[in-house]
TORGU-429685 format. One line per field, with one value per residue (C-alpha): x, y, z. Coordinates in steps of 0.001 Angstrom, whole numbers, plus 500000, padded with zeros to 6 digits. Layout:
residues N
c1 c(X,...)
c2 c(Y,...)
c3 c(Z,...)
This chain:
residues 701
c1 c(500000,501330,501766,500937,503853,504103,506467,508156,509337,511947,510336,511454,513396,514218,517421,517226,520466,519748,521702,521968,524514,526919,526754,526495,523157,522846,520305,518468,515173,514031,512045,512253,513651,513864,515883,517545,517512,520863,519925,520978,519393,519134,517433,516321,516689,516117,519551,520328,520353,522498,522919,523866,527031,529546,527424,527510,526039,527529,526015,524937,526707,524426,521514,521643,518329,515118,514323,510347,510293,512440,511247,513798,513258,515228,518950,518464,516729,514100,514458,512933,513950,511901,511033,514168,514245,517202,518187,520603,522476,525288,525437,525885,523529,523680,520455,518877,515370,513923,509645,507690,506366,508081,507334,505053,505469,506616,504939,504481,501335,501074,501760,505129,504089,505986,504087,505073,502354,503469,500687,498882,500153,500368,504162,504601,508387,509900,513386,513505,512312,509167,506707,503374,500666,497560,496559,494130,490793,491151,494700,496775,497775,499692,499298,498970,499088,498478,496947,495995,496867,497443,494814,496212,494775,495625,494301,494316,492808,489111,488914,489903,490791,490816,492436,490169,489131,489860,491093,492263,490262,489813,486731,486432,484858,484619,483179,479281,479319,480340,481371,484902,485631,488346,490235,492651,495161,498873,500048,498703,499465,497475,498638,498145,494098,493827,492598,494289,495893,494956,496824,495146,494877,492639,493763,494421,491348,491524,489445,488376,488742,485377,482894,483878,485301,486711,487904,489743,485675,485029,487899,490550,493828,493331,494961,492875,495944,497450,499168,501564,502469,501773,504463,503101,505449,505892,504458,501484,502952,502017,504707,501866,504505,502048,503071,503132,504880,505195,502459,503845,501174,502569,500065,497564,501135,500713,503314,503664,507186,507784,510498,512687,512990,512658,512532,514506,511452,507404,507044,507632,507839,508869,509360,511412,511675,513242,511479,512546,510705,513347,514599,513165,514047,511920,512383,511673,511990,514932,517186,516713,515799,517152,515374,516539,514398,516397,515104,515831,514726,513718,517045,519203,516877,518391,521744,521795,520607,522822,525776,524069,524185,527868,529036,527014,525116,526916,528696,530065,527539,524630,522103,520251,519486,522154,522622,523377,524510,525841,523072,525548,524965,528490,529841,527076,527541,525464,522977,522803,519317,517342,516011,519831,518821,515388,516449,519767,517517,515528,518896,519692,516283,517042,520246,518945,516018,518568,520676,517986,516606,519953,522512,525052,528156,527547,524523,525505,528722,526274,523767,526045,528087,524982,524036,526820,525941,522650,524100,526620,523955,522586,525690,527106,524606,525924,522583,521476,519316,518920,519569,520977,518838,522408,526188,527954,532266,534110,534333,530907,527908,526289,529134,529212,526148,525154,521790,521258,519977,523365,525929,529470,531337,533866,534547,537968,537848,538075,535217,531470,528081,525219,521608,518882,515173,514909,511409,509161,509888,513522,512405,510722,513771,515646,513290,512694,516357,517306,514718,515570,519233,518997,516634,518148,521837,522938,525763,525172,527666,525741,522376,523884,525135,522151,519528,521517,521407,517297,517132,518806,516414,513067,514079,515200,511324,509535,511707,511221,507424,507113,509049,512644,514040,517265,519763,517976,515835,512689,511196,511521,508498,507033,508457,505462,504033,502602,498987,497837,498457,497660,493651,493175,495112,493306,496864,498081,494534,496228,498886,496770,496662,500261,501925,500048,501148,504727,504778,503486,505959,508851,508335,507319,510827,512431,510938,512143,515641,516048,513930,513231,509374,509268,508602,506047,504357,504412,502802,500087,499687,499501,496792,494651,494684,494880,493669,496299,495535,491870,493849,495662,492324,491829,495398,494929,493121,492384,492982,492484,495835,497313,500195,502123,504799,502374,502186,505495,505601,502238,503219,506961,505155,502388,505142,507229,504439,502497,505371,506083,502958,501306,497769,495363,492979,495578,496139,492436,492895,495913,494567,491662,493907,495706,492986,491649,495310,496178,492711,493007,496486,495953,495069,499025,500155,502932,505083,506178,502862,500875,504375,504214,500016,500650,503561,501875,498282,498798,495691,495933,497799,497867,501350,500646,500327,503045,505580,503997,505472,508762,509197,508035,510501,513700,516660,518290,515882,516462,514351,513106,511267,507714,504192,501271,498254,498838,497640,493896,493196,494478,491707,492630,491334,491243,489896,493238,493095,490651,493430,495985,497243,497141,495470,496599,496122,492615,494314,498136,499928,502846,505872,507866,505832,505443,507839,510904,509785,510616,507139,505970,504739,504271,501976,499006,501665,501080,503505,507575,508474,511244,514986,515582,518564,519350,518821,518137,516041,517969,517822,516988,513520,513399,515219,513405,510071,511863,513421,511114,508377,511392,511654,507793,508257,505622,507116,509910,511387)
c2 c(500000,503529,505086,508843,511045,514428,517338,519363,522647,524313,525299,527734,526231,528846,529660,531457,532815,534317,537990,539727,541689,539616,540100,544275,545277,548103,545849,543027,544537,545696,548211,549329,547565,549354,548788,551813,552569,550748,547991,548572,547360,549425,548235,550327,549007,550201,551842,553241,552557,550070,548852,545405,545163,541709,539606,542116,545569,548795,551247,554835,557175,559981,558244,556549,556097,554068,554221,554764,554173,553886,555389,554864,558449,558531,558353,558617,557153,559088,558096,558702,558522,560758,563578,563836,563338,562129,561837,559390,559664,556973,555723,558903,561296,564056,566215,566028,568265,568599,568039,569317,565786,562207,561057,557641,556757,557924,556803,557642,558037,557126,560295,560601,562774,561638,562147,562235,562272,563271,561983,565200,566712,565619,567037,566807,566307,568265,569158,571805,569256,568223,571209,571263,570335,569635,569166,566107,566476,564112,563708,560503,558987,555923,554274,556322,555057,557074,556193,558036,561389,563279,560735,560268,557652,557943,556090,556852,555382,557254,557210,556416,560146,560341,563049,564015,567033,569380,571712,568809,568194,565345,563166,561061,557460,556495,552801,552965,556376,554109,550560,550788,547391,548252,551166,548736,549700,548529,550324,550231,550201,551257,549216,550640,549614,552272,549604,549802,546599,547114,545517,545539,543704,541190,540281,541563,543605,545320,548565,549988,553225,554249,551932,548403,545992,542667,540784,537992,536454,536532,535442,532983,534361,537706,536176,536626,536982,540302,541722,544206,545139,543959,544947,544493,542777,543945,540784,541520,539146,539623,539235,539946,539917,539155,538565,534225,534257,535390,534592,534811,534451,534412,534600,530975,529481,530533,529653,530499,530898,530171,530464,528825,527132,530288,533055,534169,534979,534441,538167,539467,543319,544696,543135,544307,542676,542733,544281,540897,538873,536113,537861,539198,540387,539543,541711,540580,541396,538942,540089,539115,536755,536742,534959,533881,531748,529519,527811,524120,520955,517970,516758,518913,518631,514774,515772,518340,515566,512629,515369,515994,512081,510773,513852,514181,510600,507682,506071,502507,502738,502913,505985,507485,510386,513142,513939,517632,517817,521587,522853,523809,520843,520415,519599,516762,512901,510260,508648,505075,504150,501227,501533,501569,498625,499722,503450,501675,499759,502565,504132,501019,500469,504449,503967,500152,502657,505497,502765,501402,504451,506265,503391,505816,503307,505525,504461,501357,501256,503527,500363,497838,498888,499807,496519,494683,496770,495040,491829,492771,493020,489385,487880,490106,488518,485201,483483,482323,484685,486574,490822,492842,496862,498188,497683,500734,500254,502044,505777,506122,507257,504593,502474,500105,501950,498674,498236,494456,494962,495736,492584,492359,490931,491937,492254,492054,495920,495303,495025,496033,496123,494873,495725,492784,493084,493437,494243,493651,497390,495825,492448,494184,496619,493747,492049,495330,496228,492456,492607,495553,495037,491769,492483,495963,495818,492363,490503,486454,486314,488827,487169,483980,486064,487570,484951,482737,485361,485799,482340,481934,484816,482929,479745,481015,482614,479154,477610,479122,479120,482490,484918,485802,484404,486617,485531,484783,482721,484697,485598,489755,492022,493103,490340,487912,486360,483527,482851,481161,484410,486682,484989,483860,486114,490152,490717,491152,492433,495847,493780,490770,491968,493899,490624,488545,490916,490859,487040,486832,488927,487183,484161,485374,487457,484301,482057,484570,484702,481205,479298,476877,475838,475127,478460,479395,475975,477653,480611,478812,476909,480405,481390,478453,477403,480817,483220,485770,486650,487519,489297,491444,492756,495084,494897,499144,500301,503676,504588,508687,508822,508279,505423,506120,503350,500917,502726,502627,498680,498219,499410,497917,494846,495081,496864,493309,490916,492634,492623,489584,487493,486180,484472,486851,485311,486115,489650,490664,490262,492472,495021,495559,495838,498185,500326,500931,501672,504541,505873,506672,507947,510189,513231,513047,513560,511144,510528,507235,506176,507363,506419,502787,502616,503949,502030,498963,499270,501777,503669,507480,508262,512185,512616,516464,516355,514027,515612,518715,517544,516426,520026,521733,519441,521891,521857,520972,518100,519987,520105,522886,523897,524554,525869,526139,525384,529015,529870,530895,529024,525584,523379,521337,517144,515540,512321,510517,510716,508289,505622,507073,509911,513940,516475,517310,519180,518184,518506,518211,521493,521787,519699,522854,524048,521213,519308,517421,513853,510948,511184,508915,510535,514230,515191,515793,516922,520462,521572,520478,521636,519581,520755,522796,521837,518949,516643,516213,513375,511660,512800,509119,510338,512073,510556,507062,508175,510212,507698,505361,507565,508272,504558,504075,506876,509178,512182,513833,517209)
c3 c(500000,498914,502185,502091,503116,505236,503736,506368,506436,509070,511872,514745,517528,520897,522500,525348,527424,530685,531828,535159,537192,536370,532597,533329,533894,536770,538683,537971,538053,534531,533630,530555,527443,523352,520297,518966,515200,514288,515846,520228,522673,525621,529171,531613,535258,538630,538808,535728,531321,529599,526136,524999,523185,522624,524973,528177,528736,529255,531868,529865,532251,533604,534288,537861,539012,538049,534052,533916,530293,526747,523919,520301,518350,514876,515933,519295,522581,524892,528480,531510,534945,537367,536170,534087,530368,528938,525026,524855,521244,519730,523624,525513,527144,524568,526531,529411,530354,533566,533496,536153,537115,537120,533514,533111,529586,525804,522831,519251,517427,514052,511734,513874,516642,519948,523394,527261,529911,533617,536453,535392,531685,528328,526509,523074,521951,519205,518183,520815,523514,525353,525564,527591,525303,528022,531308,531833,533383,536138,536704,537986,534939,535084,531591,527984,524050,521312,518219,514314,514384,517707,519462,522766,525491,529168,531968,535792,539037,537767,534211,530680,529092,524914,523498,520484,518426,516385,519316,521177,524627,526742,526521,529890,530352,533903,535079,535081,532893,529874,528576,530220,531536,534211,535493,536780,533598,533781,530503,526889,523373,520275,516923,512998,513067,515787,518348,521978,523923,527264,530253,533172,536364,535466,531650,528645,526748,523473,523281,519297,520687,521052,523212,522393,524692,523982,526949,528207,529207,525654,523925,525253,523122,525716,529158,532275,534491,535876,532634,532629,529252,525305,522774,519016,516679,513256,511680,514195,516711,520164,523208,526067,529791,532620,536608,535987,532468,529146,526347,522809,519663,516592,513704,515394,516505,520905,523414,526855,528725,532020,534480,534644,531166,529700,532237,535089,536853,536142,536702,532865,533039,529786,526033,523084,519601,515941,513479,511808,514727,514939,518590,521511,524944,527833,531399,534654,538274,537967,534984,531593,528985,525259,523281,519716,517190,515126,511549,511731,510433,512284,510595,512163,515281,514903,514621,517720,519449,518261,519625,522543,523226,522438,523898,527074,528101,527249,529408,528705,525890,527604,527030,529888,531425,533004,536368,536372,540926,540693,538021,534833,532518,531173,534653,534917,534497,532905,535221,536265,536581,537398,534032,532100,529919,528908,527939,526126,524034,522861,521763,519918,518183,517166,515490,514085,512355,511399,509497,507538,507009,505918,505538,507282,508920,512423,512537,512701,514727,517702,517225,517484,520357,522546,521413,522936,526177,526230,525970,528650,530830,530386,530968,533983,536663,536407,536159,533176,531045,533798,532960,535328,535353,535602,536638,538600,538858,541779,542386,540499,542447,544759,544626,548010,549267,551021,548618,548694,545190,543962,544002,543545,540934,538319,534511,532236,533608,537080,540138,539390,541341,539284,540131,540555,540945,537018,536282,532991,532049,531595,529535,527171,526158,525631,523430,521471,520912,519700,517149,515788,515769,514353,511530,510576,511808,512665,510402,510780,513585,515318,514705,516089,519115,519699,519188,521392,524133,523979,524191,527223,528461,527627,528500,532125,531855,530850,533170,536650,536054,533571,536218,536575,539533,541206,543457,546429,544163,544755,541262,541220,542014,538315,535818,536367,533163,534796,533154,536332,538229,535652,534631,538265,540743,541431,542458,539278,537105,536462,534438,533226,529842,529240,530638,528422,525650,526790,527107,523234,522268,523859,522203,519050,518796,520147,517426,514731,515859,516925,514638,517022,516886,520242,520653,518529,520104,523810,522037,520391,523811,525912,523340,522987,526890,528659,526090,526122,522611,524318,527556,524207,523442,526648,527142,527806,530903,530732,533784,533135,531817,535382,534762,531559,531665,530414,527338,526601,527483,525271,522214,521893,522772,520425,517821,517903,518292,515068,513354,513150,513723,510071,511442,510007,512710,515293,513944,514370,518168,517867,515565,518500,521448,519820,518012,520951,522872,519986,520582,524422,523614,520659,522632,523698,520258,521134,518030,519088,519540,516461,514518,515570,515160,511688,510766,511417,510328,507511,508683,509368,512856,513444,511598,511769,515491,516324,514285,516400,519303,517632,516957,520174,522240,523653,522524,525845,527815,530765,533979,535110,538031,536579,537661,535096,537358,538120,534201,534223,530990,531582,532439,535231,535636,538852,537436,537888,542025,541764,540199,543012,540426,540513,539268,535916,532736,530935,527216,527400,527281,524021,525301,525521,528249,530268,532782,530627,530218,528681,526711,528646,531866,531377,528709,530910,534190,534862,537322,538287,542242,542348,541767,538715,536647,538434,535714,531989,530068,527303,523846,523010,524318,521101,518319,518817,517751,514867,513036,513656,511917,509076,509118,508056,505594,507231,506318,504584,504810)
């Protein structure tokens, strides 16, 4: 069947690099932030101006106290600071004009005329300086836009004033006199269609300038939380800073940032951008955030990360996450895990997919070594196809810790620890990465290695009654297959059908790489005399999307088994259990989920969505400290407390807002309290569910 294809384009990927004292600025609170005309960017602070030149920033001498507001003019920069008004030309004060008032904001309106508004007057700048143009009615301004020509909007604690008329006079709307919404007016900003962006305590509202309102109750793109200012890019972007975070809507594409991925504080203050769009400055209470948006494909997405892994999480070939102890990621060290052989084997069924897919000889050397890893871990425990989770060597963390789940023993490189209690999660990495390796990588000495090394696996399962049995001869805690247990024990109902699934799979991946029918005729038994093919049909609980490591477990079972299972009778039972699986997960937009559904059934699986999330992941997998439940519009579910879970997101937030994951337990997880930059999720996370959705040809860029 001709398999319809996706075509890619580059898509924007953020950098961010955080500055504070330390890189120059006068304080880390920001105030004020504007690009000058050659392209400068100058930030006003709470003690003094500063542009941004060769990665630091250089204090503007002369100006020493708080900067109230930054306003670019032609060649030079307006700035306020009191009720002083500076002109700051090249990067020197060149003027400086005393007001009779501390100034609260500069704008422009759109013929070219430049305003200032004092708590009580209106100035209009010229060559010759800011000269008194009008007193306001009410007084007590603390916001003002301007808009057409000579249109002028300024808001205090009573009112909303409009500067109108031919002989320009103040019209005033005060709450209950008129439509006006709120007086509760942070700052505002008019844009070319003469409507005003209004940031006020309770959300963002736009105003048309005469008596409508649209507000954050009416239309969910305006925020409900306290805002405090919108800047208006020139593609008609919107960078809208608020007190939890920043929003940033580009044309329908919406993103919030968050400290402290992206932020060095939730409290957003000010926002400048390029007139191209591809850069923006964010200002906080806490310093500041430089933003920069890069073009890349998911290609070179794949290659960042393929870097990021031999250079940063391998260690003895194995792939897993990074322990970060003192927060700066370079000075971090590959994590040993209880999970080492599971998250190795995704890495290997990667590169086994990247070599078919590409035929590069990388590829293959990256597969093959993590391959012999793997292996390494079936033979270090000393009992027969039994896999250690892990091995740790001296002078690496945990070493001698006394864990009687670690036991000693020691390779042609000297002593080792190896971890017991190997769990199902475990089995079924091994199971996946053999297959892969030997259909797609494997020369015939290889094969022979490898098949010999599953058998030993399965046969120490059918042989100790379908468990693993460890060292003390006690079969470990989660690697029970056993159909008596899992049809006739409640114990184990939660697992009754992703055992049987496992179990299938097992032998099915043994037959293929053994050949031996025995196999295939403990299948057949396990499916005529304890139904597991039945058990494979509600294999999935949906349990509110509370447990996610079943999903990973289902589908590289069901991903195996499908694959290589010909009984089209057989394959119906399949096809329902996992219908029904990629139908409870396709709100996730999981890539390696809808990629493997897709793959094997040929039907439509959400490509657009999946590659979504391919492209929303970070660049750097880091984990970050994280809070959304404080975000208005997030809908939150507390369905999963009643399977033991938490409250989480209703509809999973984009990944790059979310907690770093593995994919496999955080699209619906709202908030992260734990230690920030302590730790970083392998890139394997990613590039599995890329090339295996290159592998299936479901898109192309």
């Amino acid at each position: 069947m001709q398999r319809n294809c996706l075509k890619l384009r580059k898509t924007p990927q953020k950098l961010r690099t955080f500055f504070g004292p330390e890189s120059g600025l006068p304080s880390e609170n920001i105030t004020a932030l504007a690009y000058a005309a050659d392209g400068t960017l100058f930030a006003g602070t709470g003690k003094g101006l500063c542009f941004f030149r060769d990665g630091a920033f250089i204090r503007v001498g002369g100006i020493d106290g708080a900067v109230k507001a930054l306003h670019p003019l032609g060649d030079c920069v307006l700035a306020s600071c009191g009720n002083i008004l500076y002109t700051v030309t090249g990067k020197a004060v060149t003027a400086a004009q005393e007001l009779p008032r501390d100034i609260v904001e500069i704008c422009s309106d759109a013929k070219g005329n430049t305003w200032l508004i004092t708590d009580e007057s209106l100035f209009k700048y010229t060559d010759a300086g800011a000269a008194h143009y009008s007193d306001m009615e009410l007084g007590g301004a603390n916001a003002m836009t301007a808009c057409g020509d000579s249109k002028v909007y300024a808001v205090s604690p009573a009112a909303l004033e409009i500067l109108h008329g031919k002989r320009p006079s103040w019209g005033v709307a005060a709450p209950g006199m008129s439509s006006l919404p709120t007086i509760a007016i942070r700052s505002m900003t008019a844009d070319e269609c003469g409507y005003v962006w209004c940031a006020a305590e309770q959300g963002l509202y736009l105003f048309d300038g005469k008596s409508e309102w649209l507000s954050p109750a009416q239309f969910s793109a305006l925020p409900s939380c306290p805002v405090n200012k919108v800047v208006l890019g020139r593609d008609g972007s919107r960078f809208i800073a608020t007190d939890i975070g920043l929003y940033v809507q580009r044309g329908t594409y919406y993103t919030f940032l968050t400290a402290e991925r992206w932020l060095p504080s939730p409290k957003v203050t000010t926002v400048a951008v390029t007139d191209s769009g591809d850069e923006f400055w964010a200002g906080t209470d806490k310093g500041l955030s430089r933003v920069i948006f890069k073009y890349m494909s998911l290609e070179d997405k794949a290659k960042h990360y393929h870097y990021l892994t031999d250079t940063f999480y391998n260690r003895e070939n194995y792939t897993t996450s990074r322990h970060i102890p003192d927060g700066i990621f370079e000075h971090g060290r590959p994590a040993i895990s209880d999970n080492d052989g599971l998250w190795t084997a995704m890495y290997v069924a990667a590169q086994s997919f990247r070599f078919a897919v590409t035929g590069e000889a990388e590829a293959k050397e990256k597969a093959r070594a993590s391959m012999k890893a793997m292996l390494k871990l079936i033979d270090i425990s000393g009992i027969e196809g039994f896999p250690a989770r892990a091995y740790r060597r001296p002078g690496e963390h945990g070493f001698g810790d006394g864990d009687i789940e670690w036991h000693l023993t020691a390779d042609e490189n000297g002593e080792l620890e190896w971890k017991g209690e190997t769990s199902s999660d475990e089995m079924v990495g091994h199971y996946y990465a053999a297959a892969w390796y030997f259909d797609l990588v494997a020369d015939d000495a290889e094969k022979r290695e490898i098949a010999d090394a599953i058998r030993k696996v399965t046969d120490h399962v059918l042989t100790h009654d379908y468990t693993l049995c460890d060292t003390d001869g006690l079969p470990t805690t989660w690697a029970n297959w056993d159909p008596l247990a899992l049809n006739h024990d409640d114990t184990w109902v939660w697992e009754r059908g992703i055992n049987s699934l496992e179990m299938l799979a097992f032998l099915k991946v043994t037959a293929h790489l053994t050949g031996d029918k025995k196999y295939d005729d403990e299948y057949d038994m396990l499916v005529k005399k304890h139904h597991f093919a039945l058990n494979v049909v509600t294999y999935k609980i949906d349990d509110n999307h509370s447990c996610h490591i079943d999903d990973k477990l289902g589908f590289f079972s069901i991903h195996l088994l499908m694959n290589y299972e010909k009984n089209p009778q057989l394959l119906k039972y399949y096809q329902l259990g996992l219908r029904y699986h990629f139908e409870v997960e396709l709100i996730e937009r999981h890539p390696g989920w809808n990629f493997i559904y897709g793959g094997l059934t040929n039907e439509p699986c959400d490509v657009e969505s999946a590659v979504r999330t391919l492209q929303e992941m970070p660049l750097d997998l880091i984990q970050y400290r994280m809070n959304n439940t404080v975000r208005p519009e997030v809908v939150i579910d507390r369905s999963p407390m009643e399977f033991g879970g938490n409250p989480q997101a209703k509809i999973p937030l984009p990944a790059d807002e979310r907690p770093m994951d593995r994919l496999t337990g955080g699209a619906f997880k709202l908030d992260y309290n734990g230690e920030s930059c302590r730790s970083a999720c392998s890139p394997t996370t990613w590039l599995l569910p890329y090339w295996t959705g290159r592998y299936y040809n479901l898109f192309e860029e």
